[in-house]
C-alpha positions as CSV (number, residue, x, y, z in Angstrom):
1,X,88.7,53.6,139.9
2,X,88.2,49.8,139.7
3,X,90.5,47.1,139.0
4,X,90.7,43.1,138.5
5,X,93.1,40.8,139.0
6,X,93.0,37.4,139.1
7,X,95.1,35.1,141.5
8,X,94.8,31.4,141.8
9,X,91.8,31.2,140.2
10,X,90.0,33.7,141.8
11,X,89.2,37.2,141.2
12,X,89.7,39.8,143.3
13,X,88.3,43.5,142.9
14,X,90.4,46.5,143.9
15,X,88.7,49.8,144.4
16,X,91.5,52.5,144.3
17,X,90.0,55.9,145.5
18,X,91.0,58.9,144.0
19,X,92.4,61.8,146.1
20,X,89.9,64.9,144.9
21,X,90.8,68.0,145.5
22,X,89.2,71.5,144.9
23,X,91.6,74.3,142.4
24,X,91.4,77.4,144.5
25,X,91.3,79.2,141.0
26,X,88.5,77.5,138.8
27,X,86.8,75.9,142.0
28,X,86.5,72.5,140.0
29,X,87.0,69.4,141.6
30,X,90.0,67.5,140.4
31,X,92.4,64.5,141.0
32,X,95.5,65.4,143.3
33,X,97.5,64.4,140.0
34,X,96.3,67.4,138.2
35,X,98.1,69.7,140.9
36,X,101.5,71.1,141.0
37,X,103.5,70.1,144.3
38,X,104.2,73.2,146.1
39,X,107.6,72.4,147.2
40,X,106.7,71.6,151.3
41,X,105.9,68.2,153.2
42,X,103.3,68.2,155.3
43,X,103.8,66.8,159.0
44,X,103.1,63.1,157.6
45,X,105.4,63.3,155.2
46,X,103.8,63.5,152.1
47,X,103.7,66.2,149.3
48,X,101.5,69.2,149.8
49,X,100.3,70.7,147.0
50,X,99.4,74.0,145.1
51,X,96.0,75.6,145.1
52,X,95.7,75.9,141.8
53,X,95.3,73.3,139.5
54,X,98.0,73.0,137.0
55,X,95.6,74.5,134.2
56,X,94.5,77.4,136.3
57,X,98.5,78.1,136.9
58,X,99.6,77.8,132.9
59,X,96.4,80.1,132.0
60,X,97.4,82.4,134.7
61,X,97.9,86.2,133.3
62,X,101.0,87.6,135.2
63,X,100.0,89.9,138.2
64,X,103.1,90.6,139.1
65,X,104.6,92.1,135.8
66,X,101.3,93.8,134.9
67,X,101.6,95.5,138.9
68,X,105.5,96.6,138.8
69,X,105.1,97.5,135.2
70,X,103.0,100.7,136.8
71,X,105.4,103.9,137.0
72,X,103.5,104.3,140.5
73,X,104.6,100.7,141.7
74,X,107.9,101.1,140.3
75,X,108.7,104.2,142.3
76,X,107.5,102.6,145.3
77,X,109.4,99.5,144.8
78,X,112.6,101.6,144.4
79,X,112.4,103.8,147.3
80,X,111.7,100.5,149.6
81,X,114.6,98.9,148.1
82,X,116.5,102.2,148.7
83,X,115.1,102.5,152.5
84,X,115.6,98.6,153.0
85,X,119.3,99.5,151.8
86,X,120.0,102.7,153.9
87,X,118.7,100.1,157.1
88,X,120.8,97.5,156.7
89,X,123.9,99.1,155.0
90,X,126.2,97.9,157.0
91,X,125.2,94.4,156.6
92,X,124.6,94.3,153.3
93,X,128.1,95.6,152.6
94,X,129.7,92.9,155.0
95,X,127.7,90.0,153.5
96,X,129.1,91.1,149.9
97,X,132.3,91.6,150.8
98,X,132.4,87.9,152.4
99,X,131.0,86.2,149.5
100,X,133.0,87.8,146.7
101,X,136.3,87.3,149.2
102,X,135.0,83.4,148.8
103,X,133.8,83.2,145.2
104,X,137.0,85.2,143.9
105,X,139.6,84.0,146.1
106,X,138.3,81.3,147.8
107,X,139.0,82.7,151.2
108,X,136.6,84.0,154.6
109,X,136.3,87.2,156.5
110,X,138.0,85.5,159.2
111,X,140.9,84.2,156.6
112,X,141.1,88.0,155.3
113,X,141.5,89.8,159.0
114,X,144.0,87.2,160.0
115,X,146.1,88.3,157.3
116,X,145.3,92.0,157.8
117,X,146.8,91.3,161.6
118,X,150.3,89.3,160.1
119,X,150.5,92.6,157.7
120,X,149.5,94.9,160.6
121,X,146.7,96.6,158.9
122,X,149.0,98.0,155.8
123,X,150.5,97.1,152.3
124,X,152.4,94.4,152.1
125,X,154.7,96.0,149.3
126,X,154.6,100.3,150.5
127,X,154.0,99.6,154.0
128,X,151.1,102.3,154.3
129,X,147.8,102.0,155.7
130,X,144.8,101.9,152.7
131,X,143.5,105.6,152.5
132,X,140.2,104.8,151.3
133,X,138.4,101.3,152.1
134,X,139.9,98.1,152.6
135,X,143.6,96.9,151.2
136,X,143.5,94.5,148.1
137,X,143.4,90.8,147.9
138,X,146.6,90.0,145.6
139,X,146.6,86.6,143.5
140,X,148.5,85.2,141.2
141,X,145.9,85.1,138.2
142,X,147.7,81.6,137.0
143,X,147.2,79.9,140.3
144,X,144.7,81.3,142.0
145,X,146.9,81.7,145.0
146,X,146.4,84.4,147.2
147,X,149.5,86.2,147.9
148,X,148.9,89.2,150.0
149,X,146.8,92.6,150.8
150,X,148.1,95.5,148.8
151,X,147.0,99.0,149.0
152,X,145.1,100.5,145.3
153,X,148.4,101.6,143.8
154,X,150.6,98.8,144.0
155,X,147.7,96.2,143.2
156,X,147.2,98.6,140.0
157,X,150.8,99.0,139.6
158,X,151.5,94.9,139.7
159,X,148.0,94.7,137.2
160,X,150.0,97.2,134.8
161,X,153.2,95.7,135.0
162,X,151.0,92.0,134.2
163,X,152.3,90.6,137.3
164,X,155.6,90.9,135.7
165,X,158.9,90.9,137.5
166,X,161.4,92.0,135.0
167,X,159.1,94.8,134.0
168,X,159.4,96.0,137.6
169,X,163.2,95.9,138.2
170,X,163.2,97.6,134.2
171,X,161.3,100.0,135.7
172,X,163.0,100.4,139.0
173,X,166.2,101.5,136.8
174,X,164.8,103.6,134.7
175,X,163.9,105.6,138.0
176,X,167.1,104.8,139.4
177,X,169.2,106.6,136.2
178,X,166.8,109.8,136.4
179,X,167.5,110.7,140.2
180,X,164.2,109.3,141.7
181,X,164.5,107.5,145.1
């Protein structure tokens, strides 16, 4: 590409050359402009690109959909995921639990177990140990505020009552007048 300008009366030439590369694809040459970036620098800095020109990639047919899409591929994919699953159980379960703890209260593993310790390891209202899994993060559902670890049935029996105090005490009389302790 060639290009004049003109400077105190004189004129200069400027010969820009283009960066050609080949698509991977179509095997055309073509300016760098016509490729996608892939996303990665290269060790001086600048942009690497995709090996497929951006035609080649908008033409592309999809592989991948047309492969899983076979019942045979399918079947594979699921007993991998399965096998991947049965590997790594516990991990898997412990990364879950510490990012819902973050994303629906707002608290860490670490933040959860330290509580767990200042409760001993039981329910904060029955005082009993959880039978099955973990005790329950209680919030106020206003707020946010995380109020304490509660085993299933007084987390469901505080979600019934709507986090309601003077349904509770109604409640606790209503036992009270029938002869339960």
């Amino acid at each position: 590409m060639v290009s004049l300008f003109a400077t105190c009366g004189h004129i200069y030439f400027e010969q820009k050359v283009m960066a050609i590369k080949i698509c991977s694809k179509c095997g055309l040459e073509k300016d760098e402009s016509e490729f996608h970036g892939s996303g990665y620098k290269k060790k001086d800095g600048t942009q690497s690109l995709h090996s497929w020109c951006k035609v080649c990639v908008a033409n592309k047919p999809s592989y991948q959909k047309e492969y899983w899409s076979r019942p045979e591929n399918k079947a594979r994919k699921k007993r991998n995921a399965h096998k991947s699953y049965l590997n790594n159980k516990e991990k898997i379960n412990h990364y879950n639990l510490e990012k819902n703890l973050k994303r629906k209260y707002g608290i860490t593993f670490k933040e959860y177990n330290v509580m767990l310790d200042q409760q001993h390891g039981v329910c904060k209202i029955c005082g009993k140990a959880p039978i099955v899994k973990r005790l329950h993060v209680d919030h106020d559902h206003k707020t946010g505020t995380v109020r304490a670890l509660l085993c299933t049935q007084c987390n469901m029996m505080l979600g019934a009552t709507r986090d309601n105090p003077t349904i509770l005490r109604l409640a606790a009389l209503y036992l009270e007048e029938h002869g339960c302790e």
